[in-house]
Backbone as a chain_set.jsonl record, in Angstrom:
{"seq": "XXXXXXXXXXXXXXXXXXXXXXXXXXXXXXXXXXXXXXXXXXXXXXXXXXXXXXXXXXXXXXXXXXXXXXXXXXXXXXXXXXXXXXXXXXXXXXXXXXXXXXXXXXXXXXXXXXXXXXXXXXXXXXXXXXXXXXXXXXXXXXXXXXXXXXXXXXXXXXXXXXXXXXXXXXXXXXXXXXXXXXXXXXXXXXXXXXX", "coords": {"N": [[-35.973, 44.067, 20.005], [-32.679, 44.159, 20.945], [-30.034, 41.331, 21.479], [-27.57, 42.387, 22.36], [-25.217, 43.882, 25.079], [-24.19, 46.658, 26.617], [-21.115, 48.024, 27.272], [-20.108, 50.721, 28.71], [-17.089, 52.774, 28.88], [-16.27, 55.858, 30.695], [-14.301, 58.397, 30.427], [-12.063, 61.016, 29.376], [-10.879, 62.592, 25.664], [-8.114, 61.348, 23.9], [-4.09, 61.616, 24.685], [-3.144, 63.404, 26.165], [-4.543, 62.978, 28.496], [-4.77, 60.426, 29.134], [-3.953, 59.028, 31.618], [-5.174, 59.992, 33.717], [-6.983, 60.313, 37.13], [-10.085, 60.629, 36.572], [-10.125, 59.357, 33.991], [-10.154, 56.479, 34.716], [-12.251, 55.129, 33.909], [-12.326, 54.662, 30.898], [-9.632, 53.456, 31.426], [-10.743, 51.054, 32.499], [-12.278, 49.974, 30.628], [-10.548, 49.296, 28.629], [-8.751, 47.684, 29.67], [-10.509, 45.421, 30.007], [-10.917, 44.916, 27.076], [-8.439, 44.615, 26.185], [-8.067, 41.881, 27.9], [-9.973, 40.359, 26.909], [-9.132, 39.686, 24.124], [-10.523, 41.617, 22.221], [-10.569, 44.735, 20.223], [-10.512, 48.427, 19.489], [-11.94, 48.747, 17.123], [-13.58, 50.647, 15.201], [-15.413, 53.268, 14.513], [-18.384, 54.488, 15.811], [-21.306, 56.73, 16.222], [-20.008, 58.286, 17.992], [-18.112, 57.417, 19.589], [-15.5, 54.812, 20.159], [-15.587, 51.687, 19.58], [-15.587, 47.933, 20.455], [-16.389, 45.164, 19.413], [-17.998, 42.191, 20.346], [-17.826, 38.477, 21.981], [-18.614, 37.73, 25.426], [-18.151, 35.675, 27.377], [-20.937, 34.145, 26.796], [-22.114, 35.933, 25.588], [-23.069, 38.32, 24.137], [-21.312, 41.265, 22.853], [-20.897, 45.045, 23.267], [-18.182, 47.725, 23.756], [-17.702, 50.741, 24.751], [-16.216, 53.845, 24.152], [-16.875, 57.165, 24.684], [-16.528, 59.641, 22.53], [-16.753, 62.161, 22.999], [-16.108, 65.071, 24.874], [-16.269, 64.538, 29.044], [-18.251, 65.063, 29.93], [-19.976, 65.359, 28.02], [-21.213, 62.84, 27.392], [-23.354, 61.703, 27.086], [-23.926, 62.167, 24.843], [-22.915, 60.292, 23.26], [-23.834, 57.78, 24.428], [-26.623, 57.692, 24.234], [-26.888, 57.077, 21.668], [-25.928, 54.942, 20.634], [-27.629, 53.19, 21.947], [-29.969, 53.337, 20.993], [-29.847, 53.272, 18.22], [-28.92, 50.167, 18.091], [-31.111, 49.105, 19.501], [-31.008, 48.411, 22.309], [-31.99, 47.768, 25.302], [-31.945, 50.412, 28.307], [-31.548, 48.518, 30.675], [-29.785, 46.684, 29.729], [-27.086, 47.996, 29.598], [-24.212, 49.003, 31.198], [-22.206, 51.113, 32.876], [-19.118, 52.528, 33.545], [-17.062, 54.392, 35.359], [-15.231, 56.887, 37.466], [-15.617, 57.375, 41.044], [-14.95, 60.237, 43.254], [-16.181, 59.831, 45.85], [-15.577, 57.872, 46.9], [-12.692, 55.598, 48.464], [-9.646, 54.803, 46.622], [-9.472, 51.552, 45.158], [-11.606, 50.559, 45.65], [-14.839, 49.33, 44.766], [-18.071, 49.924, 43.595], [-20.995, 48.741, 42.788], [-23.929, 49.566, 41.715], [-27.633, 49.292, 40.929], [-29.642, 51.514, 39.624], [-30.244, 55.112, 39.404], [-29.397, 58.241, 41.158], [-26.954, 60.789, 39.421], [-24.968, 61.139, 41.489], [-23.627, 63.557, 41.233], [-21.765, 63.419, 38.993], [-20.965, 64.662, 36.032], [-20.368, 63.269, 33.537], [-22.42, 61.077, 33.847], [-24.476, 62.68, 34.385], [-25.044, 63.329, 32.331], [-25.71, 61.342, 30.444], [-27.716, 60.304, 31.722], [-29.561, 62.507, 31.603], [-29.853, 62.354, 28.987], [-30.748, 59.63, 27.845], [-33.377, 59.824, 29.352], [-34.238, 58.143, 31.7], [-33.088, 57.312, 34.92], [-32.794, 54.97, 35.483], [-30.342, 52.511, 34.797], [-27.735, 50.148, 35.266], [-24.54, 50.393, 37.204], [-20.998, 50.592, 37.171], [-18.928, 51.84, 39.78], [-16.321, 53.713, 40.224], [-13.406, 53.982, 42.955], [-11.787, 56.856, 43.613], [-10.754, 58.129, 45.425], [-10.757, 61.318, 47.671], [-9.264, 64.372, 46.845], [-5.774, 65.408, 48.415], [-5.816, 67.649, 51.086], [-6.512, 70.984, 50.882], [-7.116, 70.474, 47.797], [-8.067, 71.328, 44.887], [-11.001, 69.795, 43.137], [-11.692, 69.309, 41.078], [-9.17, 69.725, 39.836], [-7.719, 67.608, 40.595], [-8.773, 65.404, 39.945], [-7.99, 65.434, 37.156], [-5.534, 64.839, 37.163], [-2.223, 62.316, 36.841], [-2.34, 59.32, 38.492], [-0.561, 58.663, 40.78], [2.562, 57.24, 41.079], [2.782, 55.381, 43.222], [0.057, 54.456, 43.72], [-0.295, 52.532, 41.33], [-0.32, 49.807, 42.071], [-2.43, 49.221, 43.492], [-4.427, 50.408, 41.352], [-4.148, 48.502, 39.234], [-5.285, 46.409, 40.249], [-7.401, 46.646, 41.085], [-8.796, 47.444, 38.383], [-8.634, 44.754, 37.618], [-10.095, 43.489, 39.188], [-12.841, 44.92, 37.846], [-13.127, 43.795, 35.475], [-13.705, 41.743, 36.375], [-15.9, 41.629, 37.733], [-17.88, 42.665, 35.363], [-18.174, 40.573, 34.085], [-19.594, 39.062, 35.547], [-21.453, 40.588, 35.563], [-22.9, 40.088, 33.409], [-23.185, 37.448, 33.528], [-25.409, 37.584, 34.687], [-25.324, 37.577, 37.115], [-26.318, 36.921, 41.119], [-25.628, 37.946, 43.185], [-25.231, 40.911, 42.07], [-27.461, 42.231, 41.94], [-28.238, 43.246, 44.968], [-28.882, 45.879, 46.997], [-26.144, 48.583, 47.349], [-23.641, 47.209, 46.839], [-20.616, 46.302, 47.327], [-16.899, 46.057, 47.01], [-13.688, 45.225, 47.592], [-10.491, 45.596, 46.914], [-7.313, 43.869, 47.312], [-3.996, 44.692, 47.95], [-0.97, 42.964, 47.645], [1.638, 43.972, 49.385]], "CA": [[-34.992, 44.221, 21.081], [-31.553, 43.402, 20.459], [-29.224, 40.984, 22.119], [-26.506, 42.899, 22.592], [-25.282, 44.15, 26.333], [-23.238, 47.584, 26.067], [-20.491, 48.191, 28.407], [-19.492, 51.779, 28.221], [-16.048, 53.526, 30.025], [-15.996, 57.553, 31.072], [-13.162, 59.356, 30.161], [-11.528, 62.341, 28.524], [-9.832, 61.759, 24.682], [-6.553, 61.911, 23.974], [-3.115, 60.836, 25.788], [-2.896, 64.531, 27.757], [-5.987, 62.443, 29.752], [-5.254, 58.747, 29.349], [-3.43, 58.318, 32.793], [-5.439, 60.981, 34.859], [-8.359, 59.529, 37.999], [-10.767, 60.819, 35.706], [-10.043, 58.56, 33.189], [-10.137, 55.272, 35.302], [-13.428, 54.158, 33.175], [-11.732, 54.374, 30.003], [-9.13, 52.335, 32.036], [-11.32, 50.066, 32.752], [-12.543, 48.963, 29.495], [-9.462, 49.157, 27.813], [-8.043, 46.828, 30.297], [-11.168, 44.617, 29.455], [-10.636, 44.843, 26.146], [-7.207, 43.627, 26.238], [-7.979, 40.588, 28.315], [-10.738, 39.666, 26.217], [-8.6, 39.792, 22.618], [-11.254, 42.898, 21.884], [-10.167, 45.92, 19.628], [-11.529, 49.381, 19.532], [-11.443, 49.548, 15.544], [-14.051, 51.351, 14.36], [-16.23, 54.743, 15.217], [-19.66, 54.915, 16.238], [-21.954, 57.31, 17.079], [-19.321, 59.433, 18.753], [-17.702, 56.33, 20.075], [-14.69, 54.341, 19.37], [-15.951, 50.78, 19.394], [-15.52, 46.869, 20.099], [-17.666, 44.415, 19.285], [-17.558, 40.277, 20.537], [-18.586, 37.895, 22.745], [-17.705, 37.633, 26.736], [-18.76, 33.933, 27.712], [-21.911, 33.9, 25.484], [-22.927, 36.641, 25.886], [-23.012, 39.612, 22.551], [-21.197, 43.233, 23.77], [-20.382, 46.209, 22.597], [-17.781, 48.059, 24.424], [-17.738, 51.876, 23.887], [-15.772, 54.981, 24.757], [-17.434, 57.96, 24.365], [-15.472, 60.543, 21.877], [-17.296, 63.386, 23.328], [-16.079, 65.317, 26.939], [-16.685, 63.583, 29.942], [-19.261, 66.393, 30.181], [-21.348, 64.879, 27.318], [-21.042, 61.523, 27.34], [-24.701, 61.276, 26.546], [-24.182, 62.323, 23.223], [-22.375, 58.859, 22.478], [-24.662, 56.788, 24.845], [-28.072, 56.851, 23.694], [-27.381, 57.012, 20.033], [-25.576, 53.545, 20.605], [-28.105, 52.468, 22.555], [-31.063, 53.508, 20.321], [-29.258, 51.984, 17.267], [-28.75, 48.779, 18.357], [-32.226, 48.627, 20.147], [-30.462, 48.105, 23.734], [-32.857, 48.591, 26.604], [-31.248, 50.853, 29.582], [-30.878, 47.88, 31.761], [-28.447, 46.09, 29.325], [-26.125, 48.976, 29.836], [-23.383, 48.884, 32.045], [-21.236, 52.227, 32.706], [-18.082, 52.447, 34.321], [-16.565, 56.033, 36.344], [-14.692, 57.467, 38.975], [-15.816, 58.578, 42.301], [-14.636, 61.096, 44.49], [-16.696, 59.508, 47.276], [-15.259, 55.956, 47.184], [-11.39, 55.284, 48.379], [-9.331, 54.161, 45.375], [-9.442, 49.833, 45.668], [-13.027, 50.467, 46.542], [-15.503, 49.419, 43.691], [-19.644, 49.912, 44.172], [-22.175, 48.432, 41.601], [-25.681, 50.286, 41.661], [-28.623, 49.386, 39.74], [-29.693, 52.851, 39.084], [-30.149, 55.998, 40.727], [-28.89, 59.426, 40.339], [-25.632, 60.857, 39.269], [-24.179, 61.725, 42.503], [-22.584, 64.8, 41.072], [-20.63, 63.058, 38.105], [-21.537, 65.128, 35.034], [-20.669, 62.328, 32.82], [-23.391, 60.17, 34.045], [-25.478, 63.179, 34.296], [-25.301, 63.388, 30.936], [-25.996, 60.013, 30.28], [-29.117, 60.594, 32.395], [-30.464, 63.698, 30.488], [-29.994, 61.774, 26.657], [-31.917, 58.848, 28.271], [-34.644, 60.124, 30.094], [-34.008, 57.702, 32.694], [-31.794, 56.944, 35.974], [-32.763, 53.295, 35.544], [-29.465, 51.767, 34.165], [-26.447, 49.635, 36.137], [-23.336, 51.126, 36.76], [-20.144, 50.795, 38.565], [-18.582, 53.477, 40.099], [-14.688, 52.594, 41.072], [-13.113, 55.006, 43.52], [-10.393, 57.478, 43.53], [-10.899, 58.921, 46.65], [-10.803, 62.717, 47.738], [-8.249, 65.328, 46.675], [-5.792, 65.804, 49.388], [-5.919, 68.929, 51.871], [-7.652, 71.721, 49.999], [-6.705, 70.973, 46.576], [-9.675, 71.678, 43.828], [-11.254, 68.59, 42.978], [-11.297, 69.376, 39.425], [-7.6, 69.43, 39.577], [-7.23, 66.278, 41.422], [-9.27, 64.622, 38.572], [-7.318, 65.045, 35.982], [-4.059, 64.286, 37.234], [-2.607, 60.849, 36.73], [-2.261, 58.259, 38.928], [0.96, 58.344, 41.265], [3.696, 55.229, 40.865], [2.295, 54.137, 44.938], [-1.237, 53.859, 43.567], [-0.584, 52.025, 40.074], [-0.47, 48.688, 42.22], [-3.848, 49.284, 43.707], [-5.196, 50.937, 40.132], [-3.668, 47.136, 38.479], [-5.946, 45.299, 41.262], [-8.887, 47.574, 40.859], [-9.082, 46.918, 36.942], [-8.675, 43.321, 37.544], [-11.18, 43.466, 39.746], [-13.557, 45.531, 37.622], [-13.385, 42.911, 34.811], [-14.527, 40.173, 37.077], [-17.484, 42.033, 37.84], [-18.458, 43.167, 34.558], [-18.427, 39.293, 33.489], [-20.121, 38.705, 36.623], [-22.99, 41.064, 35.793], [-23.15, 39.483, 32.179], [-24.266, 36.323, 33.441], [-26.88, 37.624, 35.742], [-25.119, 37.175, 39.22], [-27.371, 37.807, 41.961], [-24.866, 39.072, 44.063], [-24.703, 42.142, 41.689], [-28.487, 43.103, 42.252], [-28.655, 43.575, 46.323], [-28.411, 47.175, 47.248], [-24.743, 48.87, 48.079], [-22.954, 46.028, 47.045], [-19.257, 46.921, 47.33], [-15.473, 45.279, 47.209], [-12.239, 46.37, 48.12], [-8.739, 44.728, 46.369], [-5.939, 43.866, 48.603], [-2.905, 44.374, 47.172], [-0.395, 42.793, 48.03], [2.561, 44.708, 50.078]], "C": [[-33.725, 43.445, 20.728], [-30.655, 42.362, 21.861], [-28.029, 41.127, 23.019], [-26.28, 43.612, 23.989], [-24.223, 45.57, 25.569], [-22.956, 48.069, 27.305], [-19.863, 49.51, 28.391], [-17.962, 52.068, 29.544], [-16.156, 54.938, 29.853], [-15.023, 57.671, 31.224], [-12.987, 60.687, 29.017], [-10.61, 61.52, 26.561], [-8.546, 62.152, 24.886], [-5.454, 61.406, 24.779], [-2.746, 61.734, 26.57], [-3.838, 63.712, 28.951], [-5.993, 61.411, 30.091], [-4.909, 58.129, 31.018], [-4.396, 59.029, 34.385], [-6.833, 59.943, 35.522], [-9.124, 59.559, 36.985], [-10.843, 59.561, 34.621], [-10.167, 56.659, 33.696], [-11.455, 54.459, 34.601], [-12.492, 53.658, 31.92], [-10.307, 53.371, 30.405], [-8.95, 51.208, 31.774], [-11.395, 49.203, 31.803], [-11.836, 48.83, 28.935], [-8.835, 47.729, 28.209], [-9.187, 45.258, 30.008], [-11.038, 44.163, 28.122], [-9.705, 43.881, 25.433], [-7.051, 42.175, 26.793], [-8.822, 39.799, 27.613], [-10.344, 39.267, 24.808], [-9.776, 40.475, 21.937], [-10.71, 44.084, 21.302], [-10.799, 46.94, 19.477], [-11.116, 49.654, 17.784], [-12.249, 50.319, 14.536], [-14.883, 52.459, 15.337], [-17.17, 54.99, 15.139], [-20.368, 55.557, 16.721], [-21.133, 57.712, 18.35], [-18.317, 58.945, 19.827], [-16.543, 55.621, 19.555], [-15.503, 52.724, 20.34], [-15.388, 49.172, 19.699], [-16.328, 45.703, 20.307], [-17.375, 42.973, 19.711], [-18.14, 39.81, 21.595], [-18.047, 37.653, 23.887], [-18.715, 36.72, 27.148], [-19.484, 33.936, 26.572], [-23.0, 34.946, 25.443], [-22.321, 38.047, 24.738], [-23.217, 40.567, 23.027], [-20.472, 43.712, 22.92], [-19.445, 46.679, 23.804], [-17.44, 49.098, 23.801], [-16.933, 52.679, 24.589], [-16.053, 56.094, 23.828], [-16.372, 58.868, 23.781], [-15.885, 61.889, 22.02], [-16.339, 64.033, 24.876], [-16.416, 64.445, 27.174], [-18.031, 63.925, 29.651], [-20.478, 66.028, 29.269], [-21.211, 63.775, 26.65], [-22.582, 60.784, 26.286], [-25.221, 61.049, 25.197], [-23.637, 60.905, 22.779], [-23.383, 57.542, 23.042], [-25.976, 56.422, 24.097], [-28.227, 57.048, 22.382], [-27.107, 55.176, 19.973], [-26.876, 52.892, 20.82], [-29.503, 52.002, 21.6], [-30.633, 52.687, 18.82], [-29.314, 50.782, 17.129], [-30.48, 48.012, 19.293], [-31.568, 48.058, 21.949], [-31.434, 48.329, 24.87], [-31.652, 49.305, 27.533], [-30.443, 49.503, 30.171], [-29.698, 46.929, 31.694], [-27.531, 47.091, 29.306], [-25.815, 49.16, 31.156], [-22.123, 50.227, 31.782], [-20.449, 52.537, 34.231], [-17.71, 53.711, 34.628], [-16.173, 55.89, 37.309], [-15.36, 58.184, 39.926], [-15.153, 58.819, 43.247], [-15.008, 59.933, 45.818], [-15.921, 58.15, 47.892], [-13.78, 55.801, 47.272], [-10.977, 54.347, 46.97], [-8.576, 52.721, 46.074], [-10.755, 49.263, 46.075], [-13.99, 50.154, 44.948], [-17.556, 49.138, 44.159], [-20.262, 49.871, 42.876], [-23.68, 48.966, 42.1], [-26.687, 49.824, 40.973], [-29.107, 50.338, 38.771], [-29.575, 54.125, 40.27], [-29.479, 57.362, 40.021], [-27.333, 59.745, 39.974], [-24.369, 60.833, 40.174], [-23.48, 63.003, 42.397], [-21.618, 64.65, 40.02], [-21.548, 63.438, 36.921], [-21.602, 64.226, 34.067], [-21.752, 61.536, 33.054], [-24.443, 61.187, 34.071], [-26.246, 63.572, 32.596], [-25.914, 62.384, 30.368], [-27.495, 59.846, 30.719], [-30.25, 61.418, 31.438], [-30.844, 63.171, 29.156], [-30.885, 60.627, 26.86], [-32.765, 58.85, 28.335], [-34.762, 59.261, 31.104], [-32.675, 57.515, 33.675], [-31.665, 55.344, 35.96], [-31.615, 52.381, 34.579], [-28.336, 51.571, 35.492], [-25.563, 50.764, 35.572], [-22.314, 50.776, 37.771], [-18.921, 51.506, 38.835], [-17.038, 52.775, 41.103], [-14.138, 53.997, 41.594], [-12.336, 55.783, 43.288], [-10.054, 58.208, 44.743], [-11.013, 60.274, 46.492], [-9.055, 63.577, 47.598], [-7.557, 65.565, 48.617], [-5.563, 67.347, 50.333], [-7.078, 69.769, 51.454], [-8.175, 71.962, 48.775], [-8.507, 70.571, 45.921], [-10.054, 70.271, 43.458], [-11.307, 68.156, 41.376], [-10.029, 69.063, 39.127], [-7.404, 68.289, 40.175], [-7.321, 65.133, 40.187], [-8.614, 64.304, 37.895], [-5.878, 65.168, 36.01], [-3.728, 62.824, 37.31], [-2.33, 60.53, 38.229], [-1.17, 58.52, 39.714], [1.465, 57.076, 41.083], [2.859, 54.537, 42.307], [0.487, 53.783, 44.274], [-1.599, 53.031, 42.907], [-0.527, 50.768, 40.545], [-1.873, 48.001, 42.893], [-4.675, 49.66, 42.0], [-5.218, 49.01, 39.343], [-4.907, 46.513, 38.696], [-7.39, 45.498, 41.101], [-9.448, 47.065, 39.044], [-9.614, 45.593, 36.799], [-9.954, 42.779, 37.965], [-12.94, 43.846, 38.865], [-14.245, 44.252, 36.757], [-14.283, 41.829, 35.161], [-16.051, 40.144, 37.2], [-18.278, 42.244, 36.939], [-18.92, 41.285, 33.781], [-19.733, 38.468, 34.464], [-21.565, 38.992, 36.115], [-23.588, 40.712, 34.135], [-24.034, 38.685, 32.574], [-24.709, 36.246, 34.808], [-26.35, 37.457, 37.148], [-26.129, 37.827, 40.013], [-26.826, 38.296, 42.746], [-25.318, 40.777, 43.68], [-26.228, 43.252, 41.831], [-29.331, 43.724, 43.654], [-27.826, 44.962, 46.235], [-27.147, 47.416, 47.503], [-23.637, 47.862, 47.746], [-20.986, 46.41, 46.727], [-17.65, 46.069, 47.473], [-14.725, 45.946, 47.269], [-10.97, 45.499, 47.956], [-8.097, 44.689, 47.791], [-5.217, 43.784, 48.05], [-1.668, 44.079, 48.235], [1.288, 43.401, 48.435], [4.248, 44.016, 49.918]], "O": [[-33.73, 42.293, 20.295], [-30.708, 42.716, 23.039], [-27.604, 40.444, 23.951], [-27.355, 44.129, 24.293], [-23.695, 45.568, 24.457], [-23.733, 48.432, 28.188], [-18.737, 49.383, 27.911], [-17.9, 51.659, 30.703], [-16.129, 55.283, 28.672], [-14.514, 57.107, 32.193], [-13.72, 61.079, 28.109], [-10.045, 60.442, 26.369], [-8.011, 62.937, 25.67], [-5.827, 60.668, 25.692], [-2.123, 61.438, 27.589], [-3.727, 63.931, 30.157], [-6.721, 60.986, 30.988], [-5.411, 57.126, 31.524], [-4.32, 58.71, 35.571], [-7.503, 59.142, 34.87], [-9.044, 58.565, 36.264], [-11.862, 58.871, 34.632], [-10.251, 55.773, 32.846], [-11.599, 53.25, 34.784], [-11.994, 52.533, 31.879], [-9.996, 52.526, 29.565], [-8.066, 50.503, 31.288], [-10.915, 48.069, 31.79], [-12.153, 47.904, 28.189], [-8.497, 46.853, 27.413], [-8.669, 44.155, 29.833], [-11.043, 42.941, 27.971], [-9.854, 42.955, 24.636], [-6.208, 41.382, 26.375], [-8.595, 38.59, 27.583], [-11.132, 38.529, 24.218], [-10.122, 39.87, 20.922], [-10.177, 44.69, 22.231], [-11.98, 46.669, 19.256], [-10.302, 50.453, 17.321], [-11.883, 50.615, 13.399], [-14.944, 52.459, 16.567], [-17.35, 55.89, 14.319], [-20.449, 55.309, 17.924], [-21.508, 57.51, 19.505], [-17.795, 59.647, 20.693], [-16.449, 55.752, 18.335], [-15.863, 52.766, 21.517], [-14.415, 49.041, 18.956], [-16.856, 45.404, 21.378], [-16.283, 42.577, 19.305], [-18.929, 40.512, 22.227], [-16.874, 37.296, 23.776], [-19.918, 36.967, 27.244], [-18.967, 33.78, 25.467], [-24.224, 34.888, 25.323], [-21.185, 38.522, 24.758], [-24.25, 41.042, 23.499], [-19.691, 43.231, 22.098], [-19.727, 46.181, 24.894], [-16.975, 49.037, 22.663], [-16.804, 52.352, 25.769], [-15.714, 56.161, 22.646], [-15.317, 58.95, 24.409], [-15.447, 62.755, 21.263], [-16.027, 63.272, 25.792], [-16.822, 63.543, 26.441], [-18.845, 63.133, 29.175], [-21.653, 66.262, 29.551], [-21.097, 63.724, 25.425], [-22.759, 59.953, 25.396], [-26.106, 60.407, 24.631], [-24.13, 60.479, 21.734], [-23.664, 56.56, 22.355], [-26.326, 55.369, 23.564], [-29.325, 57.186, 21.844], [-27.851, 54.352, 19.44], [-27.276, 52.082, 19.984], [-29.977, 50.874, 21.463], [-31.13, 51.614, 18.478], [-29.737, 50.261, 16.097], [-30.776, 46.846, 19.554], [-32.119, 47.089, 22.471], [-31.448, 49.499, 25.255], [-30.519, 48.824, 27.507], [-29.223, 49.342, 30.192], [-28.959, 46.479, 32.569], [-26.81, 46.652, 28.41], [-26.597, 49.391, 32.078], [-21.363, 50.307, 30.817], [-20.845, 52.696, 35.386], [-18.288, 54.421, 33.806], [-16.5, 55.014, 38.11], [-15.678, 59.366, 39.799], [-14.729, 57.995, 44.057], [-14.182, 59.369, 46.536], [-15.804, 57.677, 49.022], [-13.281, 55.841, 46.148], [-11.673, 53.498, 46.414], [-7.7, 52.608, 46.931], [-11.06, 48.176, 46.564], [-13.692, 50.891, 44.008], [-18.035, 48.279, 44.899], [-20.131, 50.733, 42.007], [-24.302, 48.416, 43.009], [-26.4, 50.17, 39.827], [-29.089, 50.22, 37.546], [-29.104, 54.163, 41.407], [-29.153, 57.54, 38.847], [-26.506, 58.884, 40.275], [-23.199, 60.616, 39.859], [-22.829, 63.482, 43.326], [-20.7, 65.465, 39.926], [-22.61, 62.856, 36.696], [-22.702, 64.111, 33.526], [-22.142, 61.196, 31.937], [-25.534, 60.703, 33.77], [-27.316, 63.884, 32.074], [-26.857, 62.717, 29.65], [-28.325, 59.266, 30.019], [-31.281, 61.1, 30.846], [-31.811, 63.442, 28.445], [-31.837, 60.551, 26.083], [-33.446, 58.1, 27.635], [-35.743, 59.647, 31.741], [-31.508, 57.56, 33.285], [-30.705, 54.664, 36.323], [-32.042, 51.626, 33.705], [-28.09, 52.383, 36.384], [-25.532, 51.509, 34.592], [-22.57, 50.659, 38.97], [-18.018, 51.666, 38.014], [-16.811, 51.965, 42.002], [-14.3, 55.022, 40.932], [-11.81, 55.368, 42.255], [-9.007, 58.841, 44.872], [-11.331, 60.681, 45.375], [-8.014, 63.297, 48.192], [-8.218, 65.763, 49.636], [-4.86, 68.133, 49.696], [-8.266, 69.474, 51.579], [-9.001, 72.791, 48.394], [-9.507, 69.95, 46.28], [-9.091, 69.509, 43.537], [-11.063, 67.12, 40.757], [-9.737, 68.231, 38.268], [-6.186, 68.14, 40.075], [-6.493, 64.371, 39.687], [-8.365, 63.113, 37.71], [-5.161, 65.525, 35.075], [-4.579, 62.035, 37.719], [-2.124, 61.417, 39.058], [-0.341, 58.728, 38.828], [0.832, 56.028, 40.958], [2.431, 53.384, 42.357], [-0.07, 52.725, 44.566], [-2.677, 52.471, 43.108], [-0.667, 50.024, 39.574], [-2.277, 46.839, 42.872], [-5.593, 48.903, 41.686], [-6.271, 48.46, 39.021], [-5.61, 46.099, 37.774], [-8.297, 44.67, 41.013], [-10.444, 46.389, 38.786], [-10.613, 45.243, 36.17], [-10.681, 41.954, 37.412], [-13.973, 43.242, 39.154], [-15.34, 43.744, 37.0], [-15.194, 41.245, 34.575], [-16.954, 39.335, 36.982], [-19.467, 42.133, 37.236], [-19.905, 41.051, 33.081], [-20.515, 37.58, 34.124], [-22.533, 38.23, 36.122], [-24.696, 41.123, 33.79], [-25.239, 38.763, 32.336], [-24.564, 35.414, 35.704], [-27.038, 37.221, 38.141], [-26.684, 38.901, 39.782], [-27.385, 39.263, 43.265], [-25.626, 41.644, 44.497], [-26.246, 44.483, 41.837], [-30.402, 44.331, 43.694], [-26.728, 45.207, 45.734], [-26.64, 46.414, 48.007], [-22.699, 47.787, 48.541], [-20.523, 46.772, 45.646], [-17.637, 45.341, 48.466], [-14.794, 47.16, 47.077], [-10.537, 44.785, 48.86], [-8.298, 45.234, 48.877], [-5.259, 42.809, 47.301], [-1.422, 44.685, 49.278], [2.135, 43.161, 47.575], [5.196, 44.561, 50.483]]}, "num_chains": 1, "name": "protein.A"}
């Protein structure tokens, strides 16, 4: 069994995708990345890659180079590689369901409807892995939800999106070193940005 914790982000490749909801995992870890002096410099198992230590604790941080759609294909080769159990894996995504500023850590459980994680599910064989699921809210009026996805960000949201990141980080360091906060059911936060 290896040491190593692996923090993955969900997104699309490319810079047509880097700013769109959708992409708010890849975001995520990027924005981790950067605060940690972390580089994505090499390519793994379908993955672009960075490897180092957050407190004392030995992570990988991955973004899948597949679709959202088959994420799976980059997850459990990593995972199986490196000898990772499930429960050291930590995967970051957008949901529909959750207002954007809203962030919800899970233990496991099912996809909710997010193909990336369903994917992730299927290459596994289990639902039993953390994850945390940062909001974007719902498309507004009638628009398609597909299309909502992969549009970016508006300028009024990028001071909530900032807060949300910031936020994400905290947690992901959080759930490094074992917080027990992070293993009671529903457990949920919500930024305040300041006006």
């Amino acid at each position: 069994m290896s040491d190593f914790s692996l923090i993955v982000g969900l997104g699309n490749m490319g810079p047509r995708y880097a700013g769109n909801r959708h992409n708010i995992g890849f975001q995520a870890i990027d924005a981790l990345a950067q605060a940690q002096g972390l580089t994505f410099s090499r390519s793994e198992q379908h993955a672009l890659v960075a490897h180092g230590n957050l407190g004392n604790q030995r992570v990988i941080l991955a973004k899948p180079q597949t679709w959202m759609n088959e994420s799976g294909k980059a997850v459990a080769p990593l995972l199986s590689f490196y000898k990772i159990p499930p429960e050291r894996l930590l995967v970051l995504y957008d949901d529909l369901d959750i207002p954007l500023g809203t962030l919800r850590f899970r233990q496991d459980g099912s996809s909710g409807g997010h193909h990336g994680v369903q994917s992730i599910i299927q290459h596994l064989g289990t639902q039993q892995f953390p994850r945390l699921r940062l909001g974007i809210g719902r498309p507004p009026g009638r628009m398609d939800p597909a299309a909502y996805v992969l549009q970016d960000f508006d300028s009024a949201e990028l001071p909530t999106l900032t807060a949300v990141l910031r936020q994400a980080q905290q947690l992901i360091l959080d759930w490094l070193a074992g917080a027990p906060d992070l293993t009671r059911p529903g457990m949920t936060w919500r930024v305040e940005v300041e006006k």
